[in-house]
C-alpha positions as CSV (number, residue, x, y, z in Angstrom):
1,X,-43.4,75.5,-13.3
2,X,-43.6,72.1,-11.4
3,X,-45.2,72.3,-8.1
4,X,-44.5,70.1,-5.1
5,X,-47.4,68.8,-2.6
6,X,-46.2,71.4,0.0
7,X,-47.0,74.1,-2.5
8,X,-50.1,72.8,-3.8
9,X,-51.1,72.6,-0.3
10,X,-50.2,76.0,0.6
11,X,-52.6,77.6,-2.9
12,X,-55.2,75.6,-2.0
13,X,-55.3,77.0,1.3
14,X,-57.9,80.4,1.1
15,X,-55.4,82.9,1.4
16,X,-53.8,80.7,-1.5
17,X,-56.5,80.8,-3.8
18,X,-57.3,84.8,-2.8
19,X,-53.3,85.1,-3.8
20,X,-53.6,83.5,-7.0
21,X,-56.8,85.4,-8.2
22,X,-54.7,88.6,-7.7
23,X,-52.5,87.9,-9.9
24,X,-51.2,90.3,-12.8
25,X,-53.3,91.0,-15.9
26,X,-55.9,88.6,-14.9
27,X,-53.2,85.7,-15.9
28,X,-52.7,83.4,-13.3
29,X,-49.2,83.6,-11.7
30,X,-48.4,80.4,-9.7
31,X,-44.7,81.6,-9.1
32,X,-46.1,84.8,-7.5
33,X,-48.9,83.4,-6.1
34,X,-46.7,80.9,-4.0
35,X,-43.7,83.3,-3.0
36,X,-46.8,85.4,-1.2
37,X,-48.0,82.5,0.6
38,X,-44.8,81.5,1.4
39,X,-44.1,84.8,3.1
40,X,-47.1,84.9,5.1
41,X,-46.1,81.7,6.7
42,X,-43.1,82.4,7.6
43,X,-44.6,86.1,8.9
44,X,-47.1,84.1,11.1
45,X,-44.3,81.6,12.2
46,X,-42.4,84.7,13.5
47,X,-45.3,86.3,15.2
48,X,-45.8,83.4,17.1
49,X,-42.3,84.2,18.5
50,X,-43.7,87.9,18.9
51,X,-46.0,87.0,21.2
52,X,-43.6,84.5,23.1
53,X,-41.3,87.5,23.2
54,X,-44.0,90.1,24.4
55,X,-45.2,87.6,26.7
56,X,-41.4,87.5,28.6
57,X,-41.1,91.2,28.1
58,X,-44.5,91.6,30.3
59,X,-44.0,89.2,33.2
60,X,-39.7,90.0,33.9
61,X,-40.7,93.9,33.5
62,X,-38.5,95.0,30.4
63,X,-38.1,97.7,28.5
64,X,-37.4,97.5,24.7
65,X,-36.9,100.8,22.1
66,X,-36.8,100.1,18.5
67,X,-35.9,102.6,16.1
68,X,-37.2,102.3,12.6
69,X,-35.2,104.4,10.3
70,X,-34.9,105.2,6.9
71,X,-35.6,107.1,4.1
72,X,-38.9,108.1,2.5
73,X,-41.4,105.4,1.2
74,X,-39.0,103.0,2.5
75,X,-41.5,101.0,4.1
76,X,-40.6,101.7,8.1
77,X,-44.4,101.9,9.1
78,X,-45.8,98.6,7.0
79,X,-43.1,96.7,8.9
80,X,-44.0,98.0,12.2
81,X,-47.7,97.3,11.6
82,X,-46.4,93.6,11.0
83,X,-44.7,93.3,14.0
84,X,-47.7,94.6,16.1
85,X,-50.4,92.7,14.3
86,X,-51.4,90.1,17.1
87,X,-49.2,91.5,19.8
88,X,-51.4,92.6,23.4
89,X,-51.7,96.3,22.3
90,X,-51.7,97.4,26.2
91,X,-48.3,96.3,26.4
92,X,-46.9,98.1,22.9
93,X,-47.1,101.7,22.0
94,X,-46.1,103.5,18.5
95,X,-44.8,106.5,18.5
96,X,-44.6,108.8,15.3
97,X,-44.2,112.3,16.1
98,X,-44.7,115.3,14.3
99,X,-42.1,118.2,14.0
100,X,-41.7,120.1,17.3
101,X,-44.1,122.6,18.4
102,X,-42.7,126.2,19.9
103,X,-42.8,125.0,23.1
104,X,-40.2,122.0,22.0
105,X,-38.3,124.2,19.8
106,X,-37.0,125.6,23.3
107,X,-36.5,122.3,24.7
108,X,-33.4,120.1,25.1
109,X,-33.3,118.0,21.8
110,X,-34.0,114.3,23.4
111,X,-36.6,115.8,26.4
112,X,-39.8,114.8,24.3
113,X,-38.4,112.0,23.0
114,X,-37.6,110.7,27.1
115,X,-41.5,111.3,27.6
116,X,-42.1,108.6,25.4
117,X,-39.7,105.9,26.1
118,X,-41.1,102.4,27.7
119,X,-42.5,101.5,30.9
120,X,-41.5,98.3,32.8
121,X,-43.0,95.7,30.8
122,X,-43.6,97.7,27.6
123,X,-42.6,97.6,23.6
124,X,-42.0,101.4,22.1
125,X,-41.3,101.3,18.4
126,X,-40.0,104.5,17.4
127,X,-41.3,105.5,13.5
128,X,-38.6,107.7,12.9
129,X,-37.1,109.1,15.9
130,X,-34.5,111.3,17.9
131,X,-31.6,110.4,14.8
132,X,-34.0,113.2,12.3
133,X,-31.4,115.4,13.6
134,X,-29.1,113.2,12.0
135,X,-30.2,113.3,8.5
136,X,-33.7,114.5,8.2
137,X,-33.1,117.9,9.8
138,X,-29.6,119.0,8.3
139,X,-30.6,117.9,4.9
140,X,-33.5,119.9,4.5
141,X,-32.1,123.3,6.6
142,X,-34.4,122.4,10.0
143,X,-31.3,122.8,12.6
144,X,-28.2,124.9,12.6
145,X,-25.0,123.5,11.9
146,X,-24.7,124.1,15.6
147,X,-27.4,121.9,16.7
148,X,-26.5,119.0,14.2
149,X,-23.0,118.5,15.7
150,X,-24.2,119.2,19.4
151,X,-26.7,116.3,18.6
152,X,-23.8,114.1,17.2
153,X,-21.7,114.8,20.0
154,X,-24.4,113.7,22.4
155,X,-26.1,111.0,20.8
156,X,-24.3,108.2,22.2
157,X,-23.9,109.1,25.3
158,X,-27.7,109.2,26.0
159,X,-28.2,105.9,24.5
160,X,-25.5,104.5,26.7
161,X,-27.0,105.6,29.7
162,X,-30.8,104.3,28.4
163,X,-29.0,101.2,27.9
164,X,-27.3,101.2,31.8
165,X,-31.0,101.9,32.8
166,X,-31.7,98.4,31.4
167,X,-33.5,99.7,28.6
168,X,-33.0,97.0,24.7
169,X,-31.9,99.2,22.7
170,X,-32.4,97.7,18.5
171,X,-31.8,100.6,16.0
172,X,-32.9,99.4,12.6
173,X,-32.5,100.8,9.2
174,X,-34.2,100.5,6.1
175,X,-32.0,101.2,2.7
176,X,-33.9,101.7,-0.8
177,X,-32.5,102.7,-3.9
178,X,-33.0,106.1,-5.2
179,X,-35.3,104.4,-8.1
180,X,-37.0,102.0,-5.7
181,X,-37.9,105.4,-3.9
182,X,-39.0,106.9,-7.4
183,X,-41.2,104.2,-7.8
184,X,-43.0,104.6,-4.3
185,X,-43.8,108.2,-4.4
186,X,-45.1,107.6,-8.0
187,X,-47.4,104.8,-6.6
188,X,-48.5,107.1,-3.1
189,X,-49.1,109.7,-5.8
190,X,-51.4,108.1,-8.0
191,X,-53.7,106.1,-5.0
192,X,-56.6,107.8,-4.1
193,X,-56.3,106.4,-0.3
194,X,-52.6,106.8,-0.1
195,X,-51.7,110.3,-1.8
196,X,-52.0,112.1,2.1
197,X,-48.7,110.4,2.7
198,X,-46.5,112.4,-0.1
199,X,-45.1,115.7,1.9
200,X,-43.6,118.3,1.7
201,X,-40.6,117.2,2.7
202,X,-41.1,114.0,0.5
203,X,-41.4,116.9,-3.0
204,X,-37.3,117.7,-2.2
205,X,-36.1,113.9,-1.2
206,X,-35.3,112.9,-5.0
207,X,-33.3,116.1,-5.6
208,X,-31.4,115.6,-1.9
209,X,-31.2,112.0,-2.5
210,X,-27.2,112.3,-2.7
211,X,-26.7,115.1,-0.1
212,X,-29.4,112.2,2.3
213,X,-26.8,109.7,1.4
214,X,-23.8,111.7,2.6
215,X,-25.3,112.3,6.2
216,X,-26.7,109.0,6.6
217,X,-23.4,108.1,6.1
218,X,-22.2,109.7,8.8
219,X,-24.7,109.1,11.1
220,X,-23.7,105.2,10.6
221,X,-19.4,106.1,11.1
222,X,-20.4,108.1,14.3
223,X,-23.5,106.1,16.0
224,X,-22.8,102.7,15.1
225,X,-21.5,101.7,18.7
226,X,-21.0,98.4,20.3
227,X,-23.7,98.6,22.4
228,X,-26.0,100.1,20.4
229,X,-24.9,99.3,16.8
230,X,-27.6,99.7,13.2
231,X,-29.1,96.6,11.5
232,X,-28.9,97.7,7.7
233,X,-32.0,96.2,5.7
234,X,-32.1,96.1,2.2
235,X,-35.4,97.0,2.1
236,X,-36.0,97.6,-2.3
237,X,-38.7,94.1,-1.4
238,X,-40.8,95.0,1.3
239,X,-41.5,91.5,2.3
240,X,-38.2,90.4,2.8
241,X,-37.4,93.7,4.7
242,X,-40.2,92.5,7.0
243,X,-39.4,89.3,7.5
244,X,-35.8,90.6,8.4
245,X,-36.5,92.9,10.4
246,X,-38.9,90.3,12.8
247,X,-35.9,87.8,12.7
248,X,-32.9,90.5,13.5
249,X,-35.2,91.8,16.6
250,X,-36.0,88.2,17.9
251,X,-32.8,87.1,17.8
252,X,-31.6,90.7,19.6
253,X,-33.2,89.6,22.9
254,X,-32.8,86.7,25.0
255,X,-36.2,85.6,25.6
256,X,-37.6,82.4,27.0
257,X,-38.3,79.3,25.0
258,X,-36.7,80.9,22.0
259,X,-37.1,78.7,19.0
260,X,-33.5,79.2,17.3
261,X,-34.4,76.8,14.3
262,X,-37.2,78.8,13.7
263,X,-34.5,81.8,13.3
264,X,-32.2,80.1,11.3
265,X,-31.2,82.7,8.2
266,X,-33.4,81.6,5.7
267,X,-33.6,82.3,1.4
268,X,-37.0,84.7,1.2
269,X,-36.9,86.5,-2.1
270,X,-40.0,88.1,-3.2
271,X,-40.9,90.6,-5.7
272,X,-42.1,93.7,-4.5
């Protein structure tokens, strides 16, 4: 491989050299090395427009929702945790919740959900959200028929009028192959510091993979509306899903001093 200055300079950097050292089987791989660095300049180049886009949220009082999506071990929560990374975390807020208790079981589907949405000025980024009813919940038996199409029949409605309220509305989704997904849950299951992750509900997502497919499906014939229509990510290389999903968002919302060559579509491959 023939390297150019520009790449030279970017391995010789510290994170370059730390990039290079890591490489596979103690061989030194300069192709690998390289497509690493090159994504975490172009991560830090669109964080800088994070912060620009915070900064605007916070001083004209909006209110942004961002729904992260997608199936198992697709890699929803290490893009979230990119976005975040520098952002003012007084002005952000995650929110990953866990299956409803009793009290919620008896509750209007999207009430808890409504508890959490954003303040004036304020960034929620939904880690799976409300649309579990729309895939998660029917494909493992947690609602009744019943409630699944009362849900459907309902959904965007509600986000219409959250969207009236003056509420940015992005609803992204992240797509992995069902051997991509294989791959994960073997890799979750055999690290000591990552095996918590792999559920229950993660145990039956290989044998549903299909019946997953069918109602995501679905969800994407019946919820994909004008106003509030899904970003699809192919997200089988994690970095590229990343840097995707930071590019579709910024160029969602009209903030000021946007730098639109910056967010010019641009080739990042990487291998995962």
């Amino acid at each position: 491989m023939e390297l150019k200055k520009k790449d030279i300079k970017l391995l010789e950097t510290k994170k370059g050299l730390i990039s290079l050292l890591q490489s596979d089987n103690g061989q030194l791989n300069f192709v690998k090395a390289l497509r690493t660095m090159k994504y975490e300049k172009r991560i830090e180049q669109l964080q800088e427009e994070l912060i620009k886009l915070q900064a605007w949220i916070s001083t004209n009082k909006k209110k942004v929702v961002i729904v992260f999506e997608g199936r198992d071990a697709a890699g929803k929560g290490g893009a979230i945790r990119r976005i975040v990374e520098h952002l003012n975390p007084r002005e952000y807020r995650i929110v990953a919740l866990p299956k409803p208790n009793e009290a919620e079981d008896g509750q209007w589907y999207f009430q808890r959900y409504v508890r959490k949405l954003p303040q004036e000025g304020e960034i929620v980024f939904f880690d799976r959200s409300w649309y579990n009813r729309a895939v998660v919940e029917p494909v493992n038996g947690f609602c009744t028929e019943e409630q699944y199409e009362l849900f459907m029949s309902e959904v965007n409605d509600i986000e219409r009028m959250w969207i009236n309220s003056g509420i940015y509305l992005i609803k992204i989704y992240f797509s992995i192959t069902k051997e991509q997904q294989a791959k994960r849950f073997n890799d979750i299951i055999n690290s000591p510091i990552k095996k918590w992750k792999y559920s229950s509900v993660d145990k039956k997502a290989q044998e549903l993979f299909d019946v997953y497919s069918e109602y995501k499906n679905v969800m994407f014939e019946r919820t994909n509306t004008e106003l509030a229509p899904w970003k699809v990510i192919d997200a089988n290389k994690k970095y590229k899903a990343r840097v995707e999903s930071i590019e579709h968002i910024l160029n969602m919302i009209p903030y000021d001093d946007k730098n639109l060559r910056l967010l010019k579509p641009k080739n990042f491959e990487e291998e995962n």
